[in-house]
C-alpha positions in Angstrom: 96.1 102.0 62.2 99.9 102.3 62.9 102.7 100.0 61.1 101.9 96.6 60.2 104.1 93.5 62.2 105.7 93.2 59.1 107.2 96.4 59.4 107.5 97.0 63.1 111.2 95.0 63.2 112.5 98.1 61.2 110.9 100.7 63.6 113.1 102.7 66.0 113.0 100.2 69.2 112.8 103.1 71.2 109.5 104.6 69.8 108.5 100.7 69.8 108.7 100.3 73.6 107.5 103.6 75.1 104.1 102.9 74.9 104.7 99.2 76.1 106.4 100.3 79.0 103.6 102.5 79.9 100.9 99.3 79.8 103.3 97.4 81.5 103.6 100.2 84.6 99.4 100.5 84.1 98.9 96.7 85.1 101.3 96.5 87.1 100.1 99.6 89.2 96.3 97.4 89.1 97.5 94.6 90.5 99.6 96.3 93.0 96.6 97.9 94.8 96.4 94.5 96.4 99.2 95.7 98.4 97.6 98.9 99.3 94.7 97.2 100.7 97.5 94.7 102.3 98.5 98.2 104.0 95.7 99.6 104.8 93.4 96.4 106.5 96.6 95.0 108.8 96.9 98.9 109.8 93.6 100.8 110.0 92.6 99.1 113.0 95.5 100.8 114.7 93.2 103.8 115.2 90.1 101.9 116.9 91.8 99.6 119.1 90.4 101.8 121.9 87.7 102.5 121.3 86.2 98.6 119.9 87.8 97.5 123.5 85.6 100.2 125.6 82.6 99.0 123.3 82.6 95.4 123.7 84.4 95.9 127.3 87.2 93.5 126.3 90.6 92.9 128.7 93.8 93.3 126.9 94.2 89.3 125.8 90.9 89.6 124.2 91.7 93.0 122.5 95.1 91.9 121.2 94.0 88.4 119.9 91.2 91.0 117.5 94.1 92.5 116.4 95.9 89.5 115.7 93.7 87.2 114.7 93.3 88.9 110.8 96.8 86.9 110.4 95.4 84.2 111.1 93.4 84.9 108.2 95.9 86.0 106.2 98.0 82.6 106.4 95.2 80.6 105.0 94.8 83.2 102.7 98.1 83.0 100.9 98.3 78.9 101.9 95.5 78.7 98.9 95.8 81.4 96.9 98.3 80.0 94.3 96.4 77.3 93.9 93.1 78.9 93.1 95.6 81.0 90.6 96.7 77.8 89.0 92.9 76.6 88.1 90.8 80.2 88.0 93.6 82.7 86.9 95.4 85.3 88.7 92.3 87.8 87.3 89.7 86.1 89.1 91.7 85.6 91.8 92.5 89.0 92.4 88.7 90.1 92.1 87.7 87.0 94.9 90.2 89.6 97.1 88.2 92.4 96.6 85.6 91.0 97.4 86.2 89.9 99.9 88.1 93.1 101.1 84.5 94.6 100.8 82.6 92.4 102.5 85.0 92.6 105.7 85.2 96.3 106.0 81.4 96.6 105.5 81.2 93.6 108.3 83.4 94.8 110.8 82.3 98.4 110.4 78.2 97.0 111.7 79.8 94.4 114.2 77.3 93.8 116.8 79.6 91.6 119.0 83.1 90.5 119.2 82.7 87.1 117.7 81.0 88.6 114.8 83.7 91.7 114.2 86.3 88.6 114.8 84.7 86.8 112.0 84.9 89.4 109.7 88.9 90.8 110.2 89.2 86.7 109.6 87.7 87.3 106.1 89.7 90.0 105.6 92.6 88.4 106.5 91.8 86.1 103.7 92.1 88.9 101.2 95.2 90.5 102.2 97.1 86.6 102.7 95.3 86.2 98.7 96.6 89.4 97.9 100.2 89.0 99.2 100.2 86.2 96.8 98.6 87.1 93.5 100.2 90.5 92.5 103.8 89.1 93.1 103.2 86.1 91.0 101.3 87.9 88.6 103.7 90.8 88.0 106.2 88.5 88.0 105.1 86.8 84.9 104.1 90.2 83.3 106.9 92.2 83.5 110.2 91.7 81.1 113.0 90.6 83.0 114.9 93.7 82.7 112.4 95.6 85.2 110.9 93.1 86.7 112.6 93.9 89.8 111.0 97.9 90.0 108.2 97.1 88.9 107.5 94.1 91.7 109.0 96.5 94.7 106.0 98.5 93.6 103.9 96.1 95.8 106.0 96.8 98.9 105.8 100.7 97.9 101.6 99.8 97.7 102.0 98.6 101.5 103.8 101.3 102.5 101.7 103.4 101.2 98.6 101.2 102.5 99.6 101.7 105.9 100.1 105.2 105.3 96.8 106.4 104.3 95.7 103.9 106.7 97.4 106.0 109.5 96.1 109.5 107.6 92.6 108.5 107.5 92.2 107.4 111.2 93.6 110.8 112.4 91.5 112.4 110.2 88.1 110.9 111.4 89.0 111.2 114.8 89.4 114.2 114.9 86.3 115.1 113.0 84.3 113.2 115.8 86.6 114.5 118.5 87.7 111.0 119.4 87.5 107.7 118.2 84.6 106.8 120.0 82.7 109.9 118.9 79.7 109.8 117.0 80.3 111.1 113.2 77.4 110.4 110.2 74.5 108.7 110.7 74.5 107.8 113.9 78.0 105.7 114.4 81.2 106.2 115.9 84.6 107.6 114.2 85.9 103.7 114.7 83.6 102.8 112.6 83.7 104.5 109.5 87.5 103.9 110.2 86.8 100.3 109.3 84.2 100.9 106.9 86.5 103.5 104.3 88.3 100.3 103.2 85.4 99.8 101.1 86.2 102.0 98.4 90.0 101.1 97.7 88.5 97.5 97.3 86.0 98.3 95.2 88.5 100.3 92.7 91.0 97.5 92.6 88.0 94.6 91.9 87.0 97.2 88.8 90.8 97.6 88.0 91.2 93.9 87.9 88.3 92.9 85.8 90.3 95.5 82.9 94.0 93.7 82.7 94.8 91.1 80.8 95.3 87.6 82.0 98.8 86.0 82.4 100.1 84.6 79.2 101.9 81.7 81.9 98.3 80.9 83.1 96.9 81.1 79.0 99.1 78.6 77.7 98.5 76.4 80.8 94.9 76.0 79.3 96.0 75.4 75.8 95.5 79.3 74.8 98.6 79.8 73.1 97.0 82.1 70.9 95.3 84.5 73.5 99.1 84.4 75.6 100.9 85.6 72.2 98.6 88.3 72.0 99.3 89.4 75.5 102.8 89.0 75.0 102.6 91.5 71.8 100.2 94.0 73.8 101.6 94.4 76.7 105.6 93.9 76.9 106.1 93.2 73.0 109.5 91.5 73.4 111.8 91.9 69.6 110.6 88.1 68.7 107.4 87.5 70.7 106.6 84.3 68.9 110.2 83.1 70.7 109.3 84.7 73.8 106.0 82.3 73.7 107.8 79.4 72.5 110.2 79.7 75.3 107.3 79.3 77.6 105.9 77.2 76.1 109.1 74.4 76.4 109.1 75.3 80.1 105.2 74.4 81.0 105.8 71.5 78.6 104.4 68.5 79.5 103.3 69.9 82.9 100.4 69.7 85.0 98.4 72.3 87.5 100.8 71.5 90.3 100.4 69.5 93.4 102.0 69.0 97.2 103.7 65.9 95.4 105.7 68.5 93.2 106.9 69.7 96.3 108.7 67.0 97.4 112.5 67.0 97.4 115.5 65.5 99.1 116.0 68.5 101.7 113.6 67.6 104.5 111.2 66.3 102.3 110.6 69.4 100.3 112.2 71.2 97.3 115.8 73.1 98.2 114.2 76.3 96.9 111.2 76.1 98.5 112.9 76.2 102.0 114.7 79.0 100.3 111.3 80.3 99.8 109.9 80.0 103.2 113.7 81.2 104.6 113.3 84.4 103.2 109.7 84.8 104.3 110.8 83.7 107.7 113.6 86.1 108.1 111.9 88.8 107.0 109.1 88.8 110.1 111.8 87.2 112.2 114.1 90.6 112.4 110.9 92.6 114.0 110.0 94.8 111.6 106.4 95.0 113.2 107.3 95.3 116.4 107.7 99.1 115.1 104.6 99.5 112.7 102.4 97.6 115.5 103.3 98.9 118.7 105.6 102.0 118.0 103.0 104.8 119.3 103.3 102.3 122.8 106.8 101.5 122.6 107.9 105.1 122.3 105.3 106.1 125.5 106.3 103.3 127.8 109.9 104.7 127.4 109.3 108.2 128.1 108.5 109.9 125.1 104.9 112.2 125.2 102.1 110.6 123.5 102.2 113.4 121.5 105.8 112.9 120.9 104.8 109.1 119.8 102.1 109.7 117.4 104.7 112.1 115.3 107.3 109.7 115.8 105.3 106.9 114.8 104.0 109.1 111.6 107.9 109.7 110.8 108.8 106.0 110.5 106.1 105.4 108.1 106.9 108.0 105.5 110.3 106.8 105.9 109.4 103.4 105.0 107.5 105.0 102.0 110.4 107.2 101.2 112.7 104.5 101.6 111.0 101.8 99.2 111.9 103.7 96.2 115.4 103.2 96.5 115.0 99.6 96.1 112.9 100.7 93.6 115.6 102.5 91.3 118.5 100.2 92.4 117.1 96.4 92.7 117.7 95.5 88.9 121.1 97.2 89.2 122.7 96.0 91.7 120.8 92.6 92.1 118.5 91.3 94.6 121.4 89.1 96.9 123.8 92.8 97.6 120.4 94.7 98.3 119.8 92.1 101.1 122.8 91.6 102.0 123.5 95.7 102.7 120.1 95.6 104.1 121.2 92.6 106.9 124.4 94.7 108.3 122.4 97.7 108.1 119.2 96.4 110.1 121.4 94.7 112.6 123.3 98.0 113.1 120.3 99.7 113.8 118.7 97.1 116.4 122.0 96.8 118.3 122.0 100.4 118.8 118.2 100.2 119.8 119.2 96.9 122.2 121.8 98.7 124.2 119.5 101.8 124.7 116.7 99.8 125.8 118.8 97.6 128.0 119.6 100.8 129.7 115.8 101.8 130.5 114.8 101.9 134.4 111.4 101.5 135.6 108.9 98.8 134.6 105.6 98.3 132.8 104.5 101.9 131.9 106.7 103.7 133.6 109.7 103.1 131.8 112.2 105.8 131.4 115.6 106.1 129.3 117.8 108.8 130.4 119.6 111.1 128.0 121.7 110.2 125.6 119.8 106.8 124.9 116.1 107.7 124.4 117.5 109.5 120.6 119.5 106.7 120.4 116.9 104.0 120.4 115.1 106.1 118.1 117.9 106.8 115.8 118.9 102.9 116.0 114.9 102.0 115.5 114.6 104.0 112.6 118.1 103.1 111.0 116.1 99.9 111.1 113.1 101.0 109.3 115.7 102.7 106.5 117.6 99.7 105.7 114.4 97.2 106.0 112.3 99.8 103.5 115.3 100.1 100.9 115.8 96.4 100.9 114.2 93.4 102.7 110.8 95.2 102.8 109.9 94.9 98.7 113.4 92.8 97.8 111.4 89.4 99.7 108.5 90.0 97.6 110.6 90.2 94.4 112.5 87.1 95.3 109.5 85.0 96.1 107.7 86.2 92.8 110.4 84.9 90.7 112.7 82.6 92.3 110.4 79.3 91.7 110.2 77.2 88.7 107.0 77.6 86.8 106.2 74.1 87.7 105.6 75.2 91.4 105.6 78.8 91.2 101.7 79.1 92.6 101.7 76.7 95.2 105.2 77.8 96.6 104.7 80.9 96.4 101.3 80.4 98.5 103.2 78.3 100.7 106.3 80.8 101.2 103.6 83.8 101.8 101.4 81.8 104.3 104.7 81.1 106.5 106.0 84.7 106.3 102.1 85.7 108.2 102.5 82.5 110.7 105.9 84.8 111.7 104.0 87.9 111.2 101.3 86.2 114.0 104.6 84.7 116.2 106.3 88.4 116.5 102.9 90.2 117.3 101.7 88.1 119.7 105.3 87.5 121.3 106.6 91.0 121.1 104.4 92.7 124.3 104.7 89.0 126.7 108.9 88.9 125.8 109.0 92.9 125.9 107.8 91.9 129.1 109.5 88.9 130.3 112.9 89.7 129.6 113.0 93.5 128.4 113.0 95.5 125.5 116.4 95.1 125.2 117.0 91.7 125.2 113.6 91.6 122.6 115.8 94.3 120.6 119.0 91.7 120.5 117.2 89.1 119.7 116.4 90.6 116.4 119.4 91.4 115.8 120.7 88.1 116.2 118.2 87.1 113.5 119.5 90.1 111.2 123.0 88.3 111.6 121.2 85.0 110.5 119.2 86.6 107.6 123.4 87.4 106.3 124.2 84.2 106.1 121.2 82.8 104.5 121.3 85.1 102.4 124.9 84.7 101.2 125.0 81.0 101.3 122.2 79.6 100.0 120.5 82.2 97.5 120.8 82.2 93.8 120.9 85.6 92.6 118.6 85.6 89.4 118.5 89.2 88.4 118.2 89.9 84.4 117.0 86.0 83.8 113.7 85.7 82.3 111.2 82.9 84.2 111.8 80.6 82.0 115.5 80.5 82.3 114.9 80.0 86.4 114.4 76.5 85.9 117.6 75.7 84.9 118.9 78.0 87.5 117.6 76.1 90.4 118.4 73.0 88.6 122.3 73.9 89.4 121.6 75.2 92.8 119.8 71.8 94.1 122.2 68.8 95.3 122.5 65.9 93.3 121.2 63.2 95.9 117.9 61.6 93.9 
């Protein structure tokens, strides 16, 4: 069957890693569907908002803390997922999601009360914050260093696409019931079935992850060097893979499943690159990248635009920040990870100072805000130059960076950590957006994220090691330079 080892270091290398790079896109694509469900629970419940508060006859604090409370969920989620990764597996892990993905759609599609449908988007913000975690650390230690960048942005391009069909199957139900609180099968309404269609992507990506293969990182961590080597030759089948597992095997040396204590460092009490780590995270929410994807439909109406007008507008920004994703895709292991964000700073805080100074110009309050021509296309041209430069770099470029950028000492529990701090900022900017938008105006909201765009630069530029081409392994010795010498 095929050439024997013996003779596979005189085969044509090309012919040699075709096939490989095909196995390696086939698990990756697995293990990214726990972005698309990422997508799709955060954004399907877009489409019943209305209808769940006419139902339950809930006022709009009660309503927006149903919508918000999944990140809740999702922080404590992510806060223990690397952990369970580090003693179960990143497999087993990754089927606990999918379980739990099912068991929340099927619970908050028959909630009988607001408590109970409460309870249940809690859950499943449990499997999207586990999710967030597990397929960036698990692709990260899969894929060879060469495209490991690609293939980790394929996660973000799983979100993207998660919110999409999210969007696309809402519409569709809604208007086969004629509404979202229409009756459609069996005696329920559109809303629903809305919640209850997230069944079947979880159920495909628990079967998907009970067929790939474990990580060889987690394999030798239980003293399976064996099973890890054969991973290693199956799946990316490096030219010397007995080196390749040698090499991690000197960096788990001596290690143990990791612990807060490893977290401990001079800067604040933890680890330089941990607050890297959370940094990133931070900045990432912190520029408002959700106060588009959660409240655009409503933004654009409160400043004039049809709601017509909104929904297509709305539908627009989300294909861009599908469309957009593959650039980082294509470009991330060329150019690096620290230009991609760097371009992607200016370019965001270009787009939100143009949004800023159109929205400072809006007259009116409440829902009768107007914005006379030319700044109504020019909020949307600055909000969408937004979307653009957030898609094609801090979008899947974050999730790259936090898959990779820890030693494998910490790599599960910081990577939980970083994840659960990015949904805390997720949670800050929904709740904040409609009280501040409020408060003090969309445009001084608007220059506030731009001011954090500026911020995002600098961090970005003074305190991140680029580690683009560098196997895992060598990352340790990386951030070894990059901490300061104080004991």
């Amino acid at each position: 069957m095929g050439t024997s080892p013996a003779e596979q270091p005189n085969s044509n290398p090309g012919a040699e890693k075709t096939p490989h790079l095909g196995k390696i896109i086939i698990i990756t694509m697995a293990a990214a569907l726990g972005g698309l469900l990422f997508g799709f629970d955060t954004s399907v419940i877009n489409g019943a908002v209305n209808s769940i508060q006419s139902d339950f006859n809930l006022g709009s604090a009660a309503i927006g803390f149903t919508v918000a409370i999944t990140l809740i969920g999702c922080a404590v989620g992510a806060w223990f997922a690397g952990q369970l990764a580090d003693v179960w597996g990143r497999r087993p892990v990754m089927v606990l999601a999918a379980a739990l993905f099912v068991a929340s759609s099927i619970g908050s599609g028959y909630a009988f009360a607001i408590w109970d449908l409460m309870s249940w988007r809690i859950i499943g913000g449990l499997a999207i914050g586990i999710a967030s975690v597990i397929a960036p650390a698990y692709i990260g230690e899969m894929a060879p260093a060469k495209l490991r960048g690609a293939l980790s942005s394929l996660q973000q391009l799983a979100i993207t696409l998660g919110i999409f069909l999210a969007l696309l199957s809402d519409a569709g139900l809604a208007r086969a019931a004629g509404g979202a609180g229409n009756e459609l099968w069996w005696g329920m309404p559109a809303w629903r079935w809305m919640l209850l269609v997230g069944v079947i992507p979880a159920v495909v990506y628990g079967i998907l992850s009970l067929t790939i293969p474990e990580s060889p990182h987690f394999l030798i961590r239980k003293g399976r060097s064996k099973d890890a080597l054969a991973v290693i030759k199956r799946v990316t089948n490096p030219a010397n893979p007995e080196q390749r597992l040698k090499d991690i095997e000197e960096s788990l040396e001596n290690e143990k499943r990791s612990t807060y204590r490893d977290l401990r460092g001079p800067a604040f009490g933890l680890q330089p690159i941990l607050w890297i780590g959370i940094g990133m995270a931070a900045f990432q929410q912190l520029v408002g990248i959700n106060a588009i994807f959660y409240y655009s439909t409503t933004l654009w109406q409160s400043v004039g635009f049809s709601q017509e007008d909104s929904f297509t507008t709305s539908v627009i920004t989300s294909i861009i920040n599908v469309a957009l994703t593959f650039v980082a895709i294509f470009f991330v292991d060329k150019v690096g990870r620290k230009l991609l964000l760097l371009v992607g700073s200016a370019g965001m805080f270009v787009g939100l100072v143009a949004a800023a100074i159109s929205f400072s110009q809006a007259t009116g309050s409440g829902d009768s805000l107007t914005l006379a021509a030319p700044w109504g296309p020019i909020a949307l041209v600055g909000a969408n130059l937004f979307v653009i430069f957030f898609a094609a770099t801090w979008g899947p470029v974050m999730w790259v960076v936090l898959g990779e950028v820890f030693p494998n000492k910490i790599r599960g529990l910081a990577l939980g950590i970083a994840t659960a701090f990015n949904w805390i900022f997720n949670f800050i900017v929904t709740l904040l957006f409609p009280i501040m938008s409020a408060a003090v105006g969309l445009g001084f909201v608007y220059a506030g994220f731009a001011f954090f765009a500026v911020l995002s630069f600098w961090f970005v530029k003074a305190l991140l090691p680029e580690v683009s081409g560098l196997e895992l392994e060598d990352k340790n010795k990386l951030v070894t330079r990059h901490k300061p010498t104080t004991a």
